[in-house]
C-alpha positions as CSV (number, residue, x, y, z in Angstrom):
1,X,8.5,-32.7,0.1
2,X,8.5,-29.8,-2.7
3,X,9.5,-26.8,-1.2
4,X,6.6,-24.0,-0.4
5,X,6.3,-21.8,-3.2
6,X,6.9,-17.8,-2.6
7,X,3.8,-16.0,-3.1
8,X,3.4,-12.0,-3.6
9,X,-0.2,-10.5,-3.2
10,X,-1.4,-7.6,-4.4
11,X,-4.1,-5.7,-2.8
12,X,-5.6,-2.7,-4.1
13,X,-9.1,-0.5,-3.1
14,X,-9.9,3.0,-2.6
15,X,-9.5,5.1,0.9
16,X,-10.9,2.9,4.1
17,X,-11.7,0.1,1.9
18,X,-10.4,-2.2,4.3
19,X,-6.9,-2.6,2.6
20,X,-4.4,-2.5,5.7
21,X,-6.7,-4.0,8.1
22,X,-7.3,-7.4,5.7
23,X,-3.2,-7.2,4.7
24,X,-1.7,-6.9,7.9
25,X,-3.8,-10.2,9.4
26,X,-2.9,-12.1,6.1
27,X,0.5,-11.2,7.0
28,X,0.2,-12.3,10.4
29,X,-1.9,-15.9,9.1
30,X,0.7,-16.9,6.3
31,X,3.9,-15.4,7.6
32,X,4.1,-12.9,5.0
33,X,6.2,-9.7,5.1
34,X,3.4,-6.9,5.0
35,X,4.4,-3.4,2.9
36,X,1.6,-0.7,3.4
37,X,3.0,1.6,0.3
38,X,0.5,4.2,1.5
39,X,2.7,5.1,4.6
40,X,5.6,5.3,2.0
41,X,4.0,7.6,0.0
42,X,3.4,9.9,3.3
43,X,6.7,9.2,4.7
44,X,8.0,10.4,1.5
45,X,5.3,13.2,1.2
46,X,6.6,14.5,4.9
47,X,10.0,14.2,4.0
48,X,9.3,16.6,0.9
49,X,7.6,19.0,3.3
50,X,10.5,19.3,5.7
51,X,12.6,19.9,2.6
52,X,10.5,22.8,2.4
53,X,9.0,21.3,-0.8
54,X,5.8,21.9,-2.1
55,X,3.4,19.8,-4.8
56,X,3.6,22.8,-7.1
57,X,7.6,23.2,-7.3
58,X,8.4,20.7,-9.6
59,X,11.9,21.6,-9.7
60,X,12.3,21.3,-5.9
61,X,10.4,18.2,-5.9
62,X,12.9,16.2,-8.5
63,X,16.1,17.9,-6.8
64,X,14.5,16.6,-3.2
65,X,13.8,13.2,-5.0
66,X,17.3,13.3,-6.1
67,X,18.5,14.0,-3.0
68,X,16.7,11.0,-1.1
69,X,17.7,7.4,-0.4
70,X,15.0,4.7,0.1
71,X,16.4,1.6,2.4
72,X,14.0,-0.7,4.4
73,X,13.8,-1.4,8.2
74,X,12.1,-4.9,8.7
75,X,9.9,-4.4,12.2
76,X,7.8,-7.6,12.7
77,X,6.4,-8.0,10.0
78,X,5.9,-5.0,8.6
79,X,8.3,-3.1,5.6
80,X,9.1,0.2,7.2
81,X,10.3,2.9,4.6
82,X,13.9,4.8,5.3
83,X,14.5,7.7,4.0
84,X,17.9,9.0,4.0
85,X,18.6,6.5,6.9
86,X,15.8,7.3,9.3
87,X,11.9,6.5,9.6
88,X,9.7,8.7,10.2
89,X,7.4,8.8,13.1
90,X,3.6,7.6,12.7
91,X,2.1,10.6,14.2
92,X,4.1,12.8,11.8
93,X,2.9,10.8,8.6
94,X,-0.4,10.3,10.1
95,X,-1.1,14.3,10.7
96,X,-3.4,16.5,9.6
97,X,-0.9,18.6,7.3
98,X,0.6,14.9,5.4
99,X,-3.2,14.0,4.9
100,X,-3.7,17.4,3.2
101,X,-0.5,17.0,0.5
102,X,0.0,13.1,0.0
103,X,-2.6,12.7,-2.7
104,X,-0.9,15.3,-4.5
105,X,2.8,14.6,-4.0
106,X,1.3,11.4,-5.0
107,X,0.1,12.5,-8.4
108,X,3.1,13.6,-9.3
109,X,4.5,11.0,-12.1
110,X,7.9,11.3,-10.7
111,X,7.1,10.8,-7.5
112,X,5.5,7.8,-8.5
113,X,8.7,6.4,-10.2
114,X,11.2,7.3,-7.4
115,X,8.9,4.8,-5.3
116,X,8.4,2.2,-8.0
117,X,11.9,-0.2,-7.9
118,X,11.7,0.4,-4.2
119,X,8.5,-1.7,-3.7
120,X,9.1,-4.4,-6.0
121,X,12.4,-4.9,-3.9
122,X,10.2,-5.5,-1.2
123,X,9.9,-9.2,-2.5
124,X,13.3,-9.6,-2.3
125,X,14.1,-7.9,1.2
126,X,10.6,-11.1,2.1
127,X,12.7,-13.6,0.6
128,X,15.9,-12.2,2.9
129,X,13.8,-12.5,6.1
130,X,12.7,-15.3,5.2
131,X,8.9,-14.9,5.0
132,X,6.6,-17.2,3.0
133,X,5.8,-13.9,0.6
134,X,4.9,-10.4,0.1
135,X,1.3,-8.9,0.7
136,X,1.5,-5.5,-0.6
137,X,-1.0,-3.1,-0.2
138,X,-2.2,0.2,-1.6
139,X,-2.5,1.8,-4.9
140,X,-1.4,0.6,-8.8
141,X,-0.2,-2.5,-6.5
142,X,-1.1,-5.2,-8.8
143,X,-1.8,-3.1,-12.6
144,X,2.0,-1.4,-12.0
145,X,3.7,-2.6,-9.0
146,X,3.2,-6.7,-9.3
147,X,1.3,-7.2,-12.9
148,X,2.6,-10.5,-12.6
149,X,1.0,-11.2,-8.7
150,X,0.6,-15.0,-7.5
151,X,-3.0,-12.6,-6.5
152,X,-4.4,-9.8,-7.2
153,X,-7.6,-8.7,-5.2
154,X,-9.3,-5.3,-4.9
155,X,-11.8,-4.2,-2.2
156,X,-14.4,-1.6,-1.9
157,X,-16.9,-1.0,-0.2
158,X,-20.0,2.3,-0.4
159,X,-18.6,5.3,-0.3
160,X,-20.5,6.2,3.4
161,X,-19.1,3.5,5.4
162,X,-16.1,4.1,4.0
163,X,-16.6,7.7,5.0
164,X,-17.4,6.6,8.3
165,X,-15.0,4.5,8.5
166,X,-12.1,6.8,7.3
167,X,-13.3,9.2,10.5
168,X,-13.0,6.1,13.2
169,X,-9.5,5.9,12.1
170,X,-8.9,10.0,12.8
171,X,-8.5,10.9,9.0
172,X,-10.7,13.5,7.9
173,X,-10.0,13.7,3.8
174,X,-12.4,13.4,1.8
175,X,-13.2,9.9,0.5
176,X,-15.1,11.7,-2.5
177,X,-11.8,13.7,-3.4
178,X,-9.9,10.6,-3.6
179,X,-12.2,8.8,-5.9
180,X,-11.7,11.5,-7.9
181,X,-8.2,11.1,-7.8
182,X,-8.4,7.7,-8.0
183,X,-11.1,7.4,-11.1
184,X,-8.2,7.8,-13.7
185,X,-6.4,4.4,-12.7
186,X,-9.6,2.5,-11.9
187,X,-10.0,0.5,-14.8
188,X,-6.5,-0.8,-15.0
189,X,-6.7,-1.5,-11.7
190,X,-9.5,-4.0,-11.6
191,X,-8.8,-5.5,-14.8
192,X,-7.7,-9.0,-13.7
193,X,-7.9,-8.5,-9.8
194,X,-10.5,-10.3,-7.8
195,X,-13.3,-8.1,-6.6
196,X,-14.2,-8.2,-3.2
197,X,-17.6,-5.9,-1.4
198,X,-16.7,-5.6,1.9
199,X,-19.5,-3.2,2.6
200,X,-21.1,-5.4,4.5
201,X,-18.5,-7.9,5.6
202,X,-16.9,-8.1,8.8
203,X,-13.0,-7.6,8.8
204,X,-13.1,-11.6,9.7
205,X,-15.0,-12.3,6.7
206,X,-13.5,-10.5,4.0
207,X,-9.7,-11.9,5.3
208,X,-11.2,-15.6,4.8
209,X,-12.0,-14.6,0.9
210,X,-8.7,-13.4,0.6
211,X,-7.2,-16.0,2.2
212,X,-9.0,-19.3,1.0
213,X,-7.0,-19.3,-2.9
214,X,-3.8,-18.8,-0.6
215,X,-3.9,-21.7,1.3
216,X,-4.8,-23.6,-1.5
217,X,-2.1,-22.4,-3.4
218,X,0.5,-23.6,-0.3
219,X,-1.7,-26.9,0.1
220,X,-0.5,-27.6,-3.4
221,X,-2.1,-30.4,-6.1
């Protein structure tokens, strides 16, 4: 039999578009490892801040990069982000004070490029653990991250439910704010990725879109 071919997927959308939720059950359907890079950039945002770092000190934020190793803890199936050696807790990425900086530690260009090399070596810590592939989540994912993606999908949804949405899950930034944010990397984004309006979808529904080219791609000719 030809041997199952190793598949990354790249999946991009704004703020509570319904990225982690679809990634993680893909992970769980086709025995993928799962890396959610948006808790890497807030592991990495509240690792800055207990450095005493702020978005503004751009000499403290390249020494602090500097400073900082980035090794993977494989939980699961998830891709869990070490910094210096340790993990940081989900409450502490997930509070108030992270939500308030990531999106502009996250601007930063050099921030961007200490986390680059370590997510594309997420395919190779899959391959390791011997998953099937890699379903990577979160922003730049398949224009910067994996251009080359056996698939590249973006979701969105309208801007309320995501709102709504964004408040269910105890995060009160501003989906509006991060469009914003997000407006200047939109185009490259989408250009080539498969579109998917999940505004009306249940989670159910918009994970069998996603998933239907997979399992045609592992069903082979």
């Amino acid at each position: 039999m030809p041997r199952s071919p190793f598949l990354i997927v790249a999946i991009d959308g704004g703020a509570a578009s319904g990225k982690s939720s679809s990634s993680r059950t893909l992970s769980e359907r086709f025995h993928f490892l799962h890396a959610d890079t948006g808790s890497y950039y807030r592991a990495l945002t509240a690792e800055l801040l207990r450095r005493g770092v702020t978005p503004t000190d751009l000499a403290g934020v390249k020494a602090a990069l500097a400073a900082v190793t980035f090794t993977t803890r494989v939980t699961g199936r998830s891709a869990e982000i070490e910094l210096s050696g340790h993990t940081i807790p989900d409450a502490e990425i997930r509070s108030a004070v992270v939500t308030a900086h990531v999106a502009s530690f996250a601007a930063i260009p050099e921030v961007r490029t200490a986390l680059l090399d370590y997510q594309r070596s997420q395919a190779d810590t899959a391959r390791q653990h011997g998953f099937r592939g890699l379903v990577m989540e979160g922003r730049d994912i398949g224009s910067k991250i994996f251009p080359d993606a056996d698939f590249r999908f973006f979701l969105f949804a309208d801007p309320v439910e995501r709102a709504r949405r964004r408040e269910q899950q105890g995060l009160h930034d501003q989906v509006a704010r991060r469009d914003t944010l997000d407006s200047q990397r939109l185009q490259e984004s989408l250009q080539g990725a498969v579109l998917v309006d999940g505004t009306h979808l249940t989670l159910a529904e918009v994970v069998d879109k996603l998933a239907a080219p997979i399992a045609e791609k592992f069903a082979g000719p």
